[in-house]
VEXDREN-2710 file (C-alpha; in Angstrom, 1 decimal):
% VEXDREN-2710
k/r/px/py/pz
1/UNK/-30.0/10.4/28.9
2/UNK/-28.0/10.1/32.1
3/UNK/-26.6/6.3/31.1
4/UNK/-23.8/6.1/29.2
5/UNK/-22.1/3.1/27.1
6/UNK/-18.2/2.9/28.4
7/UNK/-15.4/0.1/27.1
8/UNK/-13.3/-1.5/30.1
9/UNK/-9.9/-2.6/28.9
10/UNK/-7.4/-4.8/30.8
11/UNK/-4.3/-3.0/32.5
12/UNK/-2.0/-6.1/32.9
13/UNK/-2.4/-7.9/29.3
14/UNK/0.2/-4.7/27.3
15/UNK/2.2/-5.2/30.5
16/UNK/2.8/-8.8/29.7
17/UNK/2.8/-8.8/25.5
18/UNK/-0.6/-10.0/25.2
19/UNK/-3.7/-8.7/23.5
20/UNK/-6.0/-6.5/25.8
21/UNK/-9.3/-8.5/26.6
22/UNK/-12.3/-5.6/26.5
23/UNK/-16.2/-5.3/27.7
24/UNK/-18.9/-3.3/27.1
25/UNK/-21.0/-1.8/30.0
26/UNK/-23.3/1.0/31.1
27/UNK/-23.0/3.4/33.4
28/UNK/-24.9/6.1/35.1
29/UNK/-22.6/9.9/34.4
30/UNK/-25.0/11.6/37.5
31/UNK/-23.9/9.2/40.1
32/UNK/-20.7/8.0/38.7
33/UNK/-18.6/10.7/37.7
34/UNK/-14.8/8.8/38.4
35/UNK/-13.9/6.0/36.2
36/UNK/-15.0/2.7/36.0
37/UNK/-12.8/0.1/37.1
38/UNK/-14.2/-3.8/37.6
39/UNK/-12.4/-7.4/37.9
40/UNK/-13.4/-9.3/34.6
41/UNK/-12.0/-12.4/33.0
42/UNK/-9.4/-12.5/30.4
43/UNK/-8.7/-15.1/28.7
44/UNK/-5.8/-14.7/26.9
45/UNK/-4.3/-14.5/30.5
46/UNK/-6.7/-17.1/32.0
47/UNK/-7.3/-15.1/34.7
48/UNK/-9.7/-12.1/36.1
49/UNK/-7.8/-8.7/35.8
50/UNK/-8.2/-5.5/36.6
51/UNK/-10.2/-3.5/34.0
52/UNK/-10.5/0.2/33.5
53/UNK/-12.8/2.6/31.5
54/UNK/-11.4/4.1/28.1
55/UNK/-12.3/6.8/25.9
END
């Protein structure tokens, strides 16, 4: 199975006080080998952030 299920968490909400915002999202370990990173919403900051794969 070369897909894997990884949880992005957002790296400015524990910087701030606020609760993380986190996804769900796939990805393929062959071709990806580094960590995920994307810019997704979060809405306890009301703003798109910075997100980063977690164990």
């Amino acid at each position: 199975m070369p897909r894997e299920i990884v949880t992005l968490e957002c790296t400015e909400a524990r910087k701030e006080g606020k609760s993380p915002s986190r996804y769900t999202t796939t990805r393929n370990k062959k071709l990806q080998t580094d960590k995920v990173e994307k810019k997704k919403y979060n809405p306890a900051l009301k703003r798109h952030t910075l997100h980063r794969e977690i164990k």
